[in-house]
N, C-alpha and C positions, 0 to 999 in steps of 0.2 A: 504494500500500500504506500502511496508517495503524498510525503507529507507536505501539507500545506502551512504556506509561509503564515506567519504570523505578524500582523503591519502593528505598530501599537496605535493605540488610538488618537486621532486628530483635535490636541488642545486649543482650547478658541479661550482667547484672552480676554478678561472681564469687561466689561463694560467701557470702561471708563480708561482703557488700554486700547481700545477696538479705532481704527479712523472713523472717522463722520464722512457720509456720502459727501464727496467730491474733495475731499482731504487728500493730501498726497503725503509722502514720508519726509522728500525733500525736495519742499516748493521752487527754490532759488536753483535746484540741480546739479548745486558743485559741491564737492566735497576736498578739490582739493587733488583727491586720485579718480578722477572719472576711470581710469583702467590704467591694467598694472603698465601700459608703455609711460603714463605721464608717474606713476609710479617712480618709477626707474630715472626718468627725464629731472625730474626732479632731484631724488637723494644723488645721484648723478652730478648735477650743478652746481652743490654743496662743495665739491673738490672743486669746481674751475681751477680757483687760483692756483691751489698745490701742483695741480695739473700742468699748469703752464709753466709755475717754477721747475718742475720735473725736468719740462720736455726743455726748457732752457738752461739747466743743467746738462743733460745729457748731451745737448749739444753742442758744450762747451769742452766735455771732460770725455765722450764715450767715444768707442770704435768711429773709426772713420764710418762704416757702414750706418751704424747709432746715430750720429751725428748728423748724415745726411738727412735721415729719417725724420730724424726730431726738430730740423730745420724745415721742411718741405711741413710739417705737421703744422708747426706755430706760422708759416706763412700761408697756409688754408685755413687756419681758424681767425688770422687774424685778417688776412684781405678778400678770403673767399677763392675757391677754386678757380684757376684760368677758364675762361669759354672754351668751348669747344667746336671749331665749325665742323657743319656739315656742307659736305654737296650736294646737293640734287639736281639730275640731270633728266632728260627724256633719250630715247635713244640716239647713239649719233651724237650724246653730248649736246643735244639741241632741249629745247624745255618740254617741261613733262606738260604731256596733252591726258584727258580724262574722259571719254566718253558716257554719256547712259542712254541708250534708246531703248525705250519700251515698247516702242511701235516700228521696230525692225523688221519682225514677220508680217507686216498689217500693209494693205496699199495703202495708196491715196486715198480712196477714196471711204474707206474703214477711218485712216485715221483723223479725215475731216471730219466722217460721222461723230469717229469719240469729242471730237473738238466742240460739236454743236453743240451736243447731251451736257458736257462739262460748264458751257455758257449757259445754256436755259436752266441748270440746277443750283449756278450762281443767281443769275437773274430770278428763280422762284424763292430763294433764301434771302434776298434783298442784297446782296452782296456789289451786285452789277446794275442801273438805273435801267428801266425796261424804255 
C-alpha cells in the first residue's frame, strides 16, 4: 500500500495580521534588494574604493603581465570601454538593401484588389475622409 503524503495544515493569520482588501505588503516596492543581482551590485560597491586601491597597487608592484591587466582594468572603469566599430556592408561592399513583398505571388491585378478592400476598410473605420 503506498503511502500518502501528509501536507500539514494551512495557518491563516489572525485577524488583525490578515491584509485588508486592496492592501499590499510593500506599497513603495523597494526594499533595497529587488533581487539577488542588485543584491550583489550593491555589497559589491561597498569595496569600490579598496578595489581600485588594489588594482592601483598591482599595477605599480605586480608581474608585468598583472600590471598590464590592472592598468587596462582602472582605464575601463575609469573612462569607459573604447567603441567598437562595426561595418556593415551589402554585397559587393555596396549598402545593404532589405526587401519585403507580400504580394510576390499575387498579379496586378489581385494586388490592386487587396489595395481597394484595404482603402474602403480604412474609409468604413473613419481612418481615411470618404
Amino acid at each position: 500500500m503506498a503511502k500518502k503524503s501528509v501536507r500539514p495544515a494551512k495557518r491563516i493569520p489572525p485577524a488583525a495580521h490578515q491584509f485588508k482588501p486592496g492592501q499590499v505588503a510593500n506599497p513603495s516596492g523597494v526594499n533595497g534588494y529587488t533581487n539577488g543581482a542588485n543584491a550583489i551590485r550593491t555589497l559589491a560597491r561597498k569595496y569600490t574604493e579598496e578595489a581600485i586601491e588594489t588594482l592601483a597597487d598591482v599595477m605599480r608592484r605586480g608581474k608585468p603581465k598583472d600590471r598590464a591587466y590592472a592598468a587596462s582594468a582602472l582605464l575601463d572603469r575609469g573612462w569607459g570601454k573604447p567603441a567598437q566599430s562595426v561595418e556593415h556592408s551589402g554585397s559587393g561592399g555596396g549598402p545593404i538593401s532589405a526587401a519585403l513583398s507580400l504580394t510576390a505571388n499575387l498579379s496586378d491585378d489581385e494586388v490592386f484588389r487587396l489595395a481597394e478592400r484595404a482603402i474602403e476598410r480604412r474609409k468604413q473605420r473613419g481612418d481615411i475622409p470618404r
